[in-house]
N, C-alpha and C positions, 0 to 999 in steps of 0.2 A: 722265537716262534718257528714252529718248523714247517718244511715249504707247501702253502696249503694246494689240493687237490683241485688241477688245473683243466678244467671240461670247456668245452667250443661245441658250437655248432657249427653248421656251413654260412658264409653270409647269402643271404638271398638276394636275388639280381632284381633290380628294381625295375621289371618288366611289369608288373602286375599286381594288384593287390593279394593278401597272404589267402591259403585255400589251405586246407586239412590236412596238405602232403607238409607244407612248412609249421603248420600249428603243433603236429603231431610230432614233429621234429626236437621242438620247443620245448614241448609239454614234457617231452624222455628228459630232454639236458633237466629240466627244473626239476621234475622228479629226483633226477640223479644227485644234481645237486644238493637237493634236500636231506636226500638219504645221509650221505657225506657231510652232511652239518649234522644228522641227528648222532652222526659218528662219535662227534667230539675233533671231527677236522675242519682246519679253516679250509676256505674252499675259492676256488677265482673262476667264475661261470663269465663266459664270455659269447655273445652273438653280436649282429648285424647286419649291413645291407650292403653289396657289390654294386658301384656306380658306375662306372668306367664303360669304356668301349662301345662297339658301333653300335648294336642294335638298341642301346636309349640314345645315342646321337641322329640314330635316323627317325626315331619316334620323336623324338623331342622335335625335330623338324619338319615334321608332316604335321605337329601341331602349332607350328610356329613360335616356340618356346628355350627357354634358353635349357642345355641336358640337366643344366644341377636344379633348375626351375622345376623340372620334371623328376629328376631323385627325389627333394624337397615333397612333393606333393604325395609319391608313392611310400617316402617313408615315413611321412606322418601315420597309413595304416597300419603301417608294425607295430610303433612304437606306442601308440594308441592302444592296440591289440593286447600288445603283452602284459599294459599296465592295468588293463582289465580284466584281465588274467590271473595277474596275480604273480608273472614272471618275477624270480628272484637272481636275472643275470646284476654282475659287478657294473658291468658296461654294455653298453650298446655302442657299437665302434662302425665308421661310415669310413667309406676308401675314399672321401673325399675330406675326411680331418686332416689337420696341418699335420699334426705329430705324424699321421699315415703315409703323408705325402713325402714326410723327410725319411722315413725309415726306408722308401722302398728307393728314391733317388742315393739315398746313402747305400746300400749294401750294392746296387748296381754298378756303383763307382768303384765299389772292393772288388765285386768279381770280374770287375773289366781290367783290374790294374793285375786283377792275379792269373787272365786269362782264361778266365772259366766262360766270360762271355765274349765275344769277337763278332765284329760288322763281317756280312757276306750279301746273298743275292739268292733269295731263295723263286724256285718256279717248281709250282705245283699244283695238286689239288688243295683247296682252303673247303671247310665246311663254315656257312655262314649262322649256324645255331648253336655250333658250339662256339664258336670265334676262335677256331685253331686250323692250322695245318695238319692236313692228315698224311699218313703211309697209304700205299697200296692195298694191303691189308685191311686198316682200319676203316677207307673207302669200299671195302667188300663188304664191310659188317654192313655199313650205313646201305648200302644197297639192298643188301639181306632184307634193312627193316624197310625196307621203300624210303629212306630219305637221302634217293640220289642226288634227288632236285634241288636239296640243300646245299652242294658242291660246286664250288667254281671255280676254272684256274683262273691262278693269280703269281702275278712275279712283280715284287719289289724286292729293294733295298732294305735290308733288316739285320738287326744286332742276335746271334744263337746264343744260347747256352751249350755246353758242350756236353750235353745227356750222355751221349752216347761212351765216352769217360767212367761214366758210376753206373756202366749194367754190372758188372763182377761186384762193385761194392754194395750194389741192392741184392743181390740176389743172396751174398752171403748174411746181409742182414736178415733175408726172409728166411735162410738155415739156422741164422743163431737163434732167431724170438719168432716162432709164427705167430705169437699173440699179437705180433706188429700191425695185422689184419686180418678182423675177424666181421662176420664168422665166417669158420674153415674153407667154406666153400668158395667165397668171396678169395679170399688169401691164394687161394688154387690158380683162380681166373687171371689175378694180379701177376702170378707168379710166371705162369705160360706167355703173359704177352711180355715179359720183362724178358724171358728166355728164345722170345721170338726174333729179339733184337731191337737196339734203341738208335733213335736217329736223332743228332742233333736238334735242341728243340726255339722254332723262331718268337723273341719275345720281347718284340719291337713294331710296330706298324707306320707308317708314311700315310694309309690310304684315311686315316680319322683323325682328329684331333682331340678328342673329346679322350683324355689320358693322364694319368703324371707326364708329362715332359721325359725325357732321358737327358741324363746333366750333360751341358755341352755340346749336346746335339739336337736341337728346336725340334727340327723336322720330324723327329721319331717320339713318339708317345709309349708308354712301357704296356705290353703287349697284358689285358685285361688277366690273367689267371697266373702270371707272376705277382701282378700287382695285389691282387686277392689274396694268394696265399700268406702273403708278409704281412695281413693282417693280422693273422694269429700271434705274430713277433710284436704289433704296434702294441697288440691291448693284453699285452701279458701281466701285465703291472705286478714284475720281481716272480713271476710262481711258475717262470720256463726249466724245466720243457711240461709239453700238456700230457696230461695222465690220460686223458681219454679226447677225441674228437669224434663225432658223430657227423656221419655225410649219409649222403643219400645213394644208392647205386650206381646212379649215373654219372656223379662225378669221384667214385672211386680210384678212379688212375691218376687224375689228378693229383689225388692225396696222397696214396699210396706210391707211385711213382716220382713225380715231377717233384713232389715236396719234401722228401728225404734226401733227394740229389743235390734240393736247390741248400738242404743244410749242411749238406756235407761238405758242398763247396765252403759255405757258412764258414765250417769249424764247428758247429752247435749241437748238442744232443739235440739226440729225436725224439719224437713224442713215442710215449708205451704203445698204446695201442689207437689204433683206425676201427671206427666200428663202423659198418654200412647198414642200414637198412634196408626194406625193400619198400614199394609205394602201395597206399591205397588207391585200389579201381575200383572204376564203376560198370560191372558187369565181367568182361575181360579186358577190358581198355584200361589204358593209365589217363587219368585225369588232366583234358589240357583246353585250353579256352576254343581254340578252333573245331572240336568236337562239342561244344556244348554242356561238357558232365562234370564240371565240377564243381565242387561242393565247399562256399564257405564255411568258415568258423561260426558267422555267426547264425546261421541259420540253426546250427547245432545250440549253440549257447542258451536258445531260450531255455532250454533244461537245467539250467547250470552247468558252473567252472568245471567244477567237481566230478559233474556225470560225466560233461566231456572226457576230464580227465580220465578218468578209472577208465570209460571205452577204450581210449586210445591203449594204454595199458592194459588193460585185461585181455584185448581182442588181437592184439598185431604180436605175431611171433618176429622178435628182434633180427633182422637177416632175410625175410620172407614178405611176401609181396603177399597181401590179402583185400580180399572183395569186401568195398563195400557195399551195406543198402539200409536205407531208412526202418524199415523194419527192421532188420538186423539187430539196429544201433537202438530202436526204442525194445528189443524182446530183453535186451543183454541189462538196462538198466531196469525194469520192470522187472525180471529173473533177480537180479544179485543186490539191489541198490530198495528197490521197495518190499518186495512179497521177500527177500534175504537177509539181510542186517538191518533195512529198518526196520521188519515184520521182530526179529530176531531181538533189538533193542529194545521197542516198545511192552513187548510181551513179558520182557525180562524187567525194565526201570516199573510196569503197571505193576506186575505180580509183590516186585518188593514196597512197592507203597500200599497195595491193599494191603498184603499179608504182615508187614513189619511196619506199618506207618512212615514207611521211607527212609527208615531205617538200616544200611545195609548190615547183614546177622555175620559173625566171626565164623569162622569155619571149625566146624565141633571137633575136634583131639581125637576122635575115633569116626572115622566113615566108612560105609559100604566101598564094600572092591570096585563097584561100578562109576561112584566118585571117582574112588582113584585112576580108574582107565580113564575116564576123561581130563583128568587135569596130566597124566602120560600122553594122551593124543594133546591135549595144547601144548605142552613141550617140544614134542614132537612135530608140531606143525610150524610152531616157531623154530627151531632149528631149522627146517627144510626152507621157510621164509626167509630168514636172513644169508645162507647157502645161498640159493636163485636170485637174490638182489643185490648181491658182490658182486655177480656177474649178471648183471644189468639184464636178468631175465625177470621182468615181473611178472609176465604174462602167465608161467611156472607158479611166480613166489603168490600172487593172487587165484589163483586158482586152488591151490593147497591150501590157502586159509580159507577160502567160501565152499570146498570141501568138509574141511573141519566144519563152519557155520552151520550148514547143513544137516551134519550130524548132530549138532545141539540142537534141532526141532525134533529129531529123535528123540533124542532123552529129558526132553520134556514130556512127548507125548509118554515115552514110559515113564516118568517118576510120576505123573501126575501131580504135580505140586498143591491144585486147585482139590486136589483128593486130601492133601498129607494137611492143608490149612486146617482142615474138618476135626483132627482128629490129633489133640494135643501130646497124647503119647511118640507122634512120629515127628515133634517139634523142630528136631535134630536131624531128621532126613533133611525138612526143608530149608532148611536153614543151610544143608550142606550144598542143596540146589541152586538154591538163589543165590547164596558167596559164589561156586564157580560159573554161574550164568554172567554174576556181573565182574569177576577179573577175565574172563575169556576174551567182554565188549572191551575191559581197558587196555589188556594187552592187541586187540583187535585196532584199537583207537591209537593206539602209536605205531604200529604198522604199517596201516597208512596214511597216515599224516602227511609222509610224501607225495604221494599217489592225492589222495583227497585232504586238502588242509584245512577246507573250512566245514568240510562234514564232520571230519576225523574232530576239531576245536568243541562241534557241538554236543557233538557224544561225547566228550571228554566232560564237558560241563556238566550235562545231563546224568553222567556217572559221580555227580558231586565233586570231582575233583579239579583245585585251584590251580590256578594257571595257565601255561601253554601246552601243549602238547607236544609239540613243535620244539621244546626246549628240553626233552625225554630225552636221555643216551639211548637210540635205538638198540644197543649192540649188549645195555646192560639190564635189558627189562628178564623181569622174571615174573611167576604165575602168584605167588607170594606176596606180594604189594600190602605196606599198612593200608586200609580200608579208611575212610573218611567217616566221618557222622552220619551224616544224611548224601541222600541222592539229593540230585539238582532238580529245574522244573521239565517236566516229561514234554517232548516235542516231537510230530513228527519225522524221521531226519530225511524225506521223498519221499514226496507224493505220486502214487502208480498217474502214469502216463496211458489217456487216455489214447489208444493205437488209432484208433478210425479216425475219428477228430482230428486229431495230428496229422496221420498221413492226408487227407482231404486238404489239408492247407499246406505242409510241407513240399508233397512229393510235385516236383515239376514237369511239365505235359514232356518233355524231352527224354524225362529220368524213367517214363513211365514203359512197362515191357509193350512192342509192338502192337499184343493182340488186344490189349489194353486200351491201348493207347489212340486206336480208331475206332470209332462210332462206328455204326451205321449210316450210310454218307448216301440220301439222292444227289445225285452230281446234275449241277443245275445245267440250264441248257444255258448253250454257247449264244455267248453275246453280238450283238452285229459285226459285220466285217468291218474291220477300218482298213486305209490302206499305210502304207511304213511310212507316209510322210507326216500322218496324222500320228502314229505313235513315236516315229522320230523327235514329238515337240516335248514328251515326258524326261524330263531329267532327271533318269536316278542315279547315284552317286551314294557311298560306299560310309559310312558313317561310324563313329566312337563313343558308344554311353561316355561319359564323364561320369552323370550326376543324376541323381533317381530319387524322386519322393512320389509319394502318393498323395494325391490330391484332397483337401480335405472335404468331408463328406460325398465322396464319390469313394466306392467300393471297386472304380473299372479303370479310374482313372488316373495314370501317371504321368507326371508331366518330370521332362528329364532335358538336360542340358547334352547336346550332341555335338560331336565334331566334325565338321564334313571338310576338314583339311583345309579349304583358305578360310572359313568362318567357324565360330561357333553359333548353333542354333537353339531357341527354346520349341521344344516339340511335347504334345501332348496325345498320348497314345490310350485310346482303348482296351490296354492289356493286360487291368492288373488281376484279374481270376484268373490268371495262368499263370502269371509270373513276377516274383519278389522284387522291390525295388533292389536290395543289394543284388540281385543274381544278375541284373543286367548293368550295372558300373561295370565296364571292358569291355563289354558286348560289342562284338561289330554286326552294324545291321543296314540294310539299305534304305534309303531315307527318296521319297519322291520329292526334290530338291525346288523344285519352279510350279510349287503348288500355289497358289494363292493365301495367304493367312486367312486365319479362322480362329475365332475366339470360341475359347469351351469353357464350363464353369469359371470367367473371366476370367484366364488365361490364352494370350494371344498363341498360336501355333504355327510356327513356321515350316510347315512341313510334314510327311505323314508317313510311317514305317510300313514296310513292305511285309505282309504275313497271308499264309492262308490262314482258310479257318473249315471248320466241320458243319455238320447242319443244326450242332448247338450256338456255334457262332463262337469259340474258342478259337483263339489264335495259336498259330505256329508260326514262330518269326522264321523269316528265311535268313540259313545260314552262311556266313559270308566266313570263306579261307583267311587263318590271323595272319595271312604275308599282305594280302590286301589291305592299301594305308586308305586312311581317310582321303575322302576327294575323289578314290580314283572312281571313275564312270562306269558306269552298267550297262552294258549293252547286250 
């Protein structure tokens, strides 16, 4: 068997549950993946979760919990996620598996014997978000973005790799193959800071424990983003080096730098290509829990796998950062997904059951030149499709088929089919209609199959034909296809998406623009003086959603499990017409801690969240900075 096509994702740091920047990430590899099986290649799809290092050692402490207690619990979301999903990775691989644990203590021990790596004493600037040491430079940028405050110096005892050794041998890899990191522009960025000069890089820490060990030496734990990267060596299973890795931009140097060096030390080929994306925002912001904006999977999901899917793909150019919004994401699936191919399939699977008793007609031996232009533009559009999805552009290759799509409500509306039924002499026009109306949806239907598998399965059946779809050579379809007996039973395949209804329940008071987003407000009058001894006796203290359900037969009411750092509490909030119980799991919010309990739809309440609210009585939780741990006090 030959060596099948070997795809990664980045693993995700178990800080949080998964949001649309990781789903989205997910959703390209399974696509890709897919594509690459309908290839006729075996394929070795790999993801997972980064456990390691301090900031889950100090969370996992603020909640009194052991760190893997707390990986455990956050990777249950992924793994959950994906398989609801529909993910088709080999593995799902944790930096706290044995096998992980032996690969990364074993190649440490090779390049310390071969001196790649060597104990020193480093003193400097540290950024605490990224969990690395930084240059002077790279301390410029983070200021640039305002995350000075993320910086600390720091001087311990630490084992380096000797980066600075492989700038000559990177840079002439970025000469031999720029496809090594794409896209181009990304490759540019990589290339300038590799030619700005490398500094040995520290990748041992004394100050956590929470690590693989370093062999030999207790004290030191292997510094989190060596230990990360060697996952991609743990879960290879035989299919090294990777064909493709997909990261996110912000950890592109990472990849593109530090992990080519850390192979070359290796001895080991390199992976072909680095591809980065860029992130979905919400407005001009990037999505992060201490702003409030971001946007689970599943709030999307109630649409389907599918819809989700095709958005992600349809919408995000591969290398580019794009704006999300709830509108947005329902005009795009209403445009291409109902009033488009489903409008498109239905029109086409009804016409051939009235007019042929569902029958599909053989395509007559002589046709109009205007057949023939359209069965040239589907050629045409499949080439241009398979082109664009080589190169993991679907955004391109989907948009050139619902292009094409589009132009077949044209030439219905000209051939008038529902004219040519009337009129038995033109038996053979329609007959030539309806054959390439229904090879357009088949060739359409293995297209994307990647992209949408269980929409793509249904139109596959609904076109009468047996089997998978899914089990099509994408690479050797043609317009040509033997035709089956009969069509299948006529379904739906999405239903338009009610815009106002949806957004009324989706969009949330946070998400919503400014001018929106305030009423009209009498601002009541101020309440009696107290004096600071009397409000001194309020204890608010700084709190962690965990756990959110909505209370049954109450519309307002959720009752949710909080952390307030030395206890957990049962708290029951008046909140829920503003806010989804998933959107608040992570939430940090402040809790009035030394309230007296109170029972509400018999659920006792330990406590009560801090919000304003408007003169409809809607709440705005107040928002609490994500550096702020559980516990800490408000004053």
């Amino acid at each position: 068997m030959s060596k099948p096509f070997y795809l990664t994702t980045p693993i995700y740091y178990v800080n949080d549950r998964p949001h649309i920047g990781h789903t989205y990430t997910t959703v390209l590899a399974d696509v890709i993946a897919r594509f690459h099986r309908m290839l006729g290649e075996p394929v070795r799809f790999l993801t997972g979760t980064d456990e390691h290092g301090q900031k889950v050692e100090k969370a996992a402490a603020a909640r009194g919990i052991a760190p893997k207690a707390l990986a455990d619990e956050v990777v249950a979301n992924y793994t959950d996620l994906w398989q609801r999903m529909g993910m088709t990775h080999d593995r799902f691989i944790r930096t706290t598996d044995a096998d992980h644990h032996a690969m990364v203590q074993g190649w440490f021990e090779k390049l310390l014997a071969t001196g790649d790596i060597y104990k020193a004493t480093y003193k400097g600037l540290y950024s605490v978000s990224d969990e690395a040491y930084v240059t002077e430079t790279q301390a410029k940028e983070l200021q640039a973005q305002g995350l000075a405050h993320q910086l600390i110096e720091l001087e311990e005892e630490t084992y380096f790799f000797r980066l600075s050794a492989y700038q000559d041998r990177l840079l002439k890899l970025y000469a031999d193959h720029p496809e090594f990191v794409q896209p181009d522009f990304r490759f540019n960025e990589v290339k300038r800071f590799v030619e700005g000069g490398l500094q040995d890089l520290s990748i041992s820490r004394t100050s956590i424990t929470w690590g693989i060990p370093v062999p030999g030496d207790a004290k030191h734990v292997v510094y989190v983003w060596f230990d990360a990267l060697l996952n991609y060596l743990t879960g290879q299973g035989s299919a090294w080096p990777p064909d493709l890795q997909l990261v996110g931009k912000d950890i592109l140097r990472f990849h593109a730098v530090y992990w080519p060096a850390f192979l070359m030390a290796m001895g080991l080929e390199l992976p072909k290509t680095i591809l980065a994306h860029g992130w979905w925002l919400m407005g001009e912001d990037k999505m992060s829990k201490s702003k409030g904006n971001v946007v689970r999977p599943d709030t999307l999901l109630r649409f389907g796998n599918d819809a989700l899917r095709f958005f992600f793909l349809r919408d995000m150019q591969v290398g580019h950062d794009r704006g999300f919004s709830f509108e947005g994401f329902m005009d795009r699936l209403n445009a291409d997904l109902a009033n488009g191919l489903g409008n498109l399939a239905s029109r086409t699977l009804s016409m051939i059951q009235r007019y042929r008793d569902g029958r599909i007609p053989a395509l007559p031996a002589h046709i109009h030149h205007s057949h023939r232009e359209q069965l040239q533009g589907l050629e045409a559009t499949y080439e241009q499709f398979m082109e664009n999805a080589r190169r993991n552009r679907f955004d391109v290759a989907l948009a050139s088929l619902w292009d094409y799509l589009r132009g077949l409500d044209g030439y219905i509306v000209e051939k008038q089919p529902w004219v040519l039924a009337k009129d038995p002499a033109k038996a053979e026009d329609l007959d030539a209609v309806l054959h390439l109306l229904w090879q357009a949806l088949r060739m359409t239907a293995i297209l994307v199959a990647p992209v949408m598998p269980g929409m793509a399965q249904d139109l596959w059946s609904q076109l009468g034909m047996a089997g998978q779809v899914a089990g099509q050579r994408i690479d050797q379809t043609t317009w040509d296809a033997v035709v089956p007996e009969r069509i299948g039973t006529v379904q739906p395949l999405f239903q338009r998406i009610d815009k106002e209804k949806e957004m009324s329940e989706l969009m949330p008071p946070e998400a919503t623009p400014a001018a929106e987003a305030k009423p009209a407000l009498d601002v009541p009058e101020l309440r009696e003086t107290i004096d600071y001894d009397t409000f001194a006796k309020t204890d608010l203290r700084v709190g962690k959603v965990l756990e959110a359900e909505r209370v049954p037969k109450s519309d307002k009411l959720i009752k949710m499990r909080v952390d307030l750092g030395f206890e957990l509490r049962t708290i029951v909030g008046g909140i829920g017409k503003a806010y989804a119980p998933e959107d608040l799991v992570g939430r940090r919010v402040v809790v009035v801690a030394n309230l007296a309990p109170r029972k509400l739809m018999g659920i006792e309440s330990h406590g009560m969240l801090l919000a304003a609210s408007d003169n409809a009585g809607l709440p705005y939780l107040v928002a609490v900075p994500e550096e702020a741990h559980p516990g800490f006090l408000v004053k």
